[in-house]
N, C-alpha and C positions, 0 to 999 in steps of 0.2 A: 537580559539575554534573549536574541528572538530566533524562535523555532517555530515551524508549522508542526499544529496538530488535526490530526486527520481522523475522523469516524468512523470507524468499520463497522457498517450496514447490516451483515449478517447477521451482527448482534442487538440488533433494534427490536423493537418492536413493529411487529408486522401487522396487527390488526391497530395499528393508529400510523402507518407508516408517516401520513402530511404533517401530521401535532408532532413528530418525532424529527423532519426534515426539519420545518421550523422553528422548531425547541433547540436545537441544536444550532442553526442559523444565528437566531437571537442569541442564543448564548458562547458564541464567539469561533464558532469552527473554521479551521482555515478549508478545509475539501472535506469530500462523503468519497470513502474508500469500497468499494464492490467487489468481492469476491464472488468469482465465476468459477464455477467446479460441474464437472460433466460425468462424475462416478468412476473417470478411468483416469485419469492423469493422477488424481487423487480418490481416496476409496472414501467417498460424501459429493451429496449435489449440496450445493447453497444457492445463490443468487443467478438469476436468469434474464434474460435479452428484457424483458418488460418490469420485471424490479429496475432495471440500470433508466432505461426508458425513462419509466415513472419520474425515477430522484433524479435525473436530468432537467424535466419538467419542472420540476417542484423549486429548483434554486436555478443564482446564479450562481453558486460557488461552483469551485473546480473538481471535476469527479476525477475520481485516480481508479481505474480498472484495471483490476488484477485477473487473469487469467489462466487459471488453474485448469485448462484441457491439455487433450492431444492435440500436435498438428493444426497451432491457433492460425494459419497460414489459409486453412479452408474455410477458415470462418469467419474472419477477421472482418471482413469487410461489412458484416449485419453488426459487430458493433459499434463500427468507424463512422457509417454512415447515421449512426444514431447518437453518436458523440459533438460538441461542439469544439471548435478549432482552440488549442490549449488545452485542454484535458491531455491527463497522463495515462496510455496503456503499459501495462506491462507483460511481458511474457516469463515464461519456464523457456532457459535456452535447452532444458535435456529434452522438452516437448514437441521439438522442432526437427528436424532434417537440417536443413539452413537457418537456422536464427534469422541471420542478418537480411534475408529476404523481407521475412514480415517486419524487423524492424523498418526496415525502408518503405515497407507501405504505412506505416502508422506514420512516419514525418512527411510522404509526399500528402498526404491526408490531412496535414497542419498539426498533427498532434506532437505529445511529447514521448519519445520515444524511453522506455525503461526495460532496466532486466531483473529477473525476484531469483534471489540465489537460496536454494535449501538450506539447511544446515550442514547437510552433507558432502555439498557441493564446494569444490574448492577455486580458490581464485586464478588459481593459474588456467582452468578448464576454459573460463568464460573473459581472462585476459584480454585478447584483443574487440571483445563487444565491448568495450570497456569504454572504448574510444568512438563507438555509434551513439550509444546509449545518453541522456541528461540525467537520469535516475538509475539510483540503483537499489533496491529494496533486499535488505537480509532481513529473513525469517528467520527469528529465533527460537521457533519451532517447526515442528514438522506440517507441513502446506496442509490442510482440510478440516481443522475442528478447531473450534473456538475452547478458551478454556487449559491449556495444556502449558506444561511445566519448560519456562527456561534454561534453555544448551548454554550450559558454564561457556564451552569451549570457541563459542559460537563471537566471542567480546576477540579473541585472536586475529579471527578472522575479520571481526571491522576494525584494528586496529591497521592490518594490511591492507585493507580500501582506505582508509583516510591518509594513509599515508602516499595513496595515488591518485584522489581524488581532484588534487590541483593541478597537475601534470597529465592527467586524463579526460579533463574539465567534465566533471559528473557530481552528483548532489546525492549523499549518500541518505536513507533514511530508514527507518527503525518497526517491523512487525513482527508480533507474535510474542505475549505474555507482558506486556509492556507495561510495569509499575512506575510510581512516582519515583523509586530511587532510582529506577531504570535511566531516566529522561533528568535527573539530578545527577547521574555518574558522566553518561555519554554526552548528552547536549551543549557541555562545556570543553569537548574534544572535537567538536564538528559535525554531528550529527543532526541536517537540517530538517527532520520531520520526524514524528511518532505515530503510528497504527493505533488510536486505544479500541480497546474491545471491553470481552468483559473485570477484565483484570482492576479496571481503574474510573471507567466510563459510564456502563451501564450495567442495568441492575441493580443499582448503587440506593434508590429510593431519595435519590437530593436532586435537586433540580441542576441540568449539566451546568448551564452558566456558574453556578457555583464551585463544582467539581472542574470547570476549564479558569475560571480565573485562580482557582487555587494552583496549581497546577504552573501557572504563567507569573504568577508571584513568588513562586517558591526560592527562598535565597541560595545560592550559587555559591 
C-alpha cells in the first residue's frame, strides 16, 4: 500500500538541523512539514521564515507549509517567494477574512494550494474550499504543541472527507498524534499522507530509516 510520509520539523533537532535534513532524506521521507505559529492564531511560536528557508536549502524534497497565523494573506507572499514551484502551503480558513483569496495566491505562485481543519472545525464550514484546495490536512489535535493526545471524534469527521474526496478532487492527509496504528487503521480507507512527529518518528533513539521502513512494511 502507498502513502506519503511527511516529517514534522518542529520536532527535529535544531542544534544538528543539516545531519537531521539528511538523515531523514536517506532514510526515505516523502516531504519536511513546517509548522509556522506567530503566538496568536495559536498560543506557541515554533518554525520561522529562515528555518523554512534553511530546509528548503538543504533538500530537494517537497516542503508542505503549515501556517498557523493570523490573516496569512499579509504575509503570504515572504513565504511564496521563498518556496519552490510544488511545494504544499496550507492555511487556517478561520485565520482569514477571505480564505479563498490567499488560496489563489499560493496557485498563481505554482504552488499546491491546501486547507488544515481543527478539530473543532467542521466540514460543512469550509465545504465549498473544498473544491479550490488539492490538500486537505485534519489535525487530530488541537494546532500549536507537539506532543498531545488524540480526538476519538476527530476519525468522524475524516470519514466525511473521504467520502468527498473524489467528487471534490482533493488528497486528504493525516496530522497530530500520529501512531503506527493510526496509519494501519486510516491508510487502507484512503488517507494519502501522515504528519509523524514525536509520537512515532523522533526521539525514538533508532535511526529513522529504520523507523520509516518499518512503518511502510507494516502488513495491511
Amino acid at each position: 500500500m502507498k502513502f506519503e510520509l511527511n516529517a514534522s520539523m518542529m520536532c527535529a533537532n535544531y542544534g544538528h538541523m543539516a545531519k537531521e535534513v539528511r538523515d531523514l532524506e536517506e532514510g526515505g521521507i516523502d516531504s519536511f512539514h513546517i509548522d509556522i505559529m506567530d503566538g496568536r492564531y495559536v498560543p506557541n511560536f515554533a518554525m520561522g521564515l529562515h528555518d523554512m528557508k534553511f530546509i528548503a536549502s538543504a533538500t530537494t524534497k517537497p516542503l508542505d507549509v503549515h501556517l498557523m497565523i493570523e490573516h496569512p494573506n499579509n504575509r503570504i507572499d515572504l513565504f511564496l517567494r521563498n518556496l519552490r514551484e510544488g511545494d504544499t502551503v496550507y492555511i487556517h480558513p478561520e485565520a482569514e477574512y477571505h480564505p479563498s483569496t490567499t488560496l489563489q495566491k499560493i496557485i498563481d505562485a505554482g504552488m499546491v494550494p491546501g486547507i488544515a481543519i481543527n478539530p473543532g472545525t467542521s466540514v460543512e464550514t469550509v465545504y465549498e474550499m473544498l473544491r479550490i484546495v488539492d490538500k486537505v490536512l485534519v489535525m487530530s489535535v488541537n494546532p500549536g504543541n507537539a506532543g498531545q493526545m488524540y480526538r476519538p471524534y476527530v476519525g468522524h469527521k475524516i470519514d466525511k472527507l473521504l467520502s468527498l474526496k473524489d467528487e471534490m478532487e482533493f488528497e486528504l492527509y493525516w496530522d497530530g498524534a500520529c501512531s503506527m496504528n493510526k496509519i494501519k487503521e486510516f491508510a487502507p480507507k484512503g488517507i494519502k499522507g501522515f504528519v509523524l512527529g514525536t509520537t512515532v518518528l523522533f526521539g525514538k533513539d533508532r535511526p529513522y530509516q529504520d523507523i520509516l521502513s518499518e512503518i511502510r512494511n507494516m502488513e495491511f
